[in-house]
N, C-alpha and C positions, 0 to 999 in steps of 0.2 A: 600928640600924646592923647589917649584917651584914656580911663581914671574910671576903673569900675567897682562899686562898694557891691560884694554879695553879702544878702541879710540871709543867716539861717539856725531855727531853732529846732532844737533836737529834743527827740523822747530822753529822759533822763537817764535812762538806762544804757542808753546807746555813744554816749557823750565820750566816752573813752574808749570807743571803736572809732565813731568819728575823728576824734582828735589824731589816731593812730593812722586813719587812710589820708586825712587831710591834709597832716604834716608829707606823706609821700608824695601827695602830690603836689605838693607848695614846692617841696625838692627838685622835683622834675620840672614843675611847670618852668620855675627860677633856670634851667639849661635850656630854656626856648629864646631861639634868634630876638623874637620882637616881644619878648618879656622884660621890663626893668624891673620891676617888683610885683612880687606874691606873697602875701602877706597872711596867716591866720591869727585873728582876734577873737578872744575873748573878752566878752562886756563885762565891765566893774559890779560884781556883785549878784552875777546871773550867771548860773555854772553851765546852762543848757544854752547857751545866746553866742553866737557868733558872728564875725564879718572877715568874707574875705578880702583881701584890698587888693585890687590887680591894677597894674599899670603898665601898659603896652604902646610901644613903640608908633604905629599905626593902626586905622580902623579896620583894617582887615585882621590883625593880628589875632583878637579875640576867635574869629572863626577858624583860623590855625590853631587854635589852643585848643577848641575844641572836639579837631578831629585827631586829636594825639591819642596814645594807645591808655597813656597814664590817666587823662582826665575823662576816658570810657570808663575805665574801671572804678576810677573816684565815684563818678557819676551812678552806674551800675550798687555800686556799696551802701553808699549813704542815701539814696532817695529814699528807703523803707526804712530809715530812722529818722524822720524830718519830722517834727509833731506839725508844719505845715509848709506848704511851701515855699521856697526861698524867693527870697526879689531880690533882681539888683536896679541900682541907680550907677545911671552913665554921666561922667564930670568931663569937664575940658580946664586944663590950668588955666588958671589968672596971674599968679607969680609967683614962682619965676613961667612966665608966657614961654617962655624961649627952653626947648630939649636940650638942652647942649649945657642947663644949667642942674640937672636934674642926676644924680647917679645910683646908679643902684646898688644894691646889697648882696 
């Protein structure tokens, strides 16, 4: 399993465009083979502050995600509303250690 946080802060204006592409593609992404969750967050308190939380099957899976037609077009949409750029941070489970304990949504 590999457990990706995407950080991303958006121009204010643009926050409910973003929210409108991101949910499509959290939609889609969530019908990918080696997807178990896809996640959008909003931080407590911060209207323009999001995280995506992805968590995929295998380490390749991330690179299949992102040659999809859905996460072009996410991508394509929202990069010229980012007030900067996004990061993510890559996790590996500690427990439950074991996939098979883990289900998705």
């Amino acid at each position: 399993m590999l457990i990706v946080q995407v950080f991303v802060h958006v121009v204010p204006e643009h926050v409910d465009a973003f929210i409108a592409a991101s949910e499509a593609n959290a939609r889609a992404s969530r019908e990918e083979p080696g997807v178990v969750r896809f996640d959008l967050l909003r931080e407590e308190g911060s209207a323009d502050r999001f995280v995506l939380l992805e968590i995929y099957r295998t380490d390749e899976d991330p690179a299949r995600h992102k040659e999809t037609a859905h996460y072009a077009a996410w991508k394509t949409a929202v990069e010229p509303w980012m007030a900067s750029p996004r990061k993510s941070v890559k996790y590996r489970a500690v427990d439950p250690a074991d996939p098979s304990a883990w289900k998705s949504a």
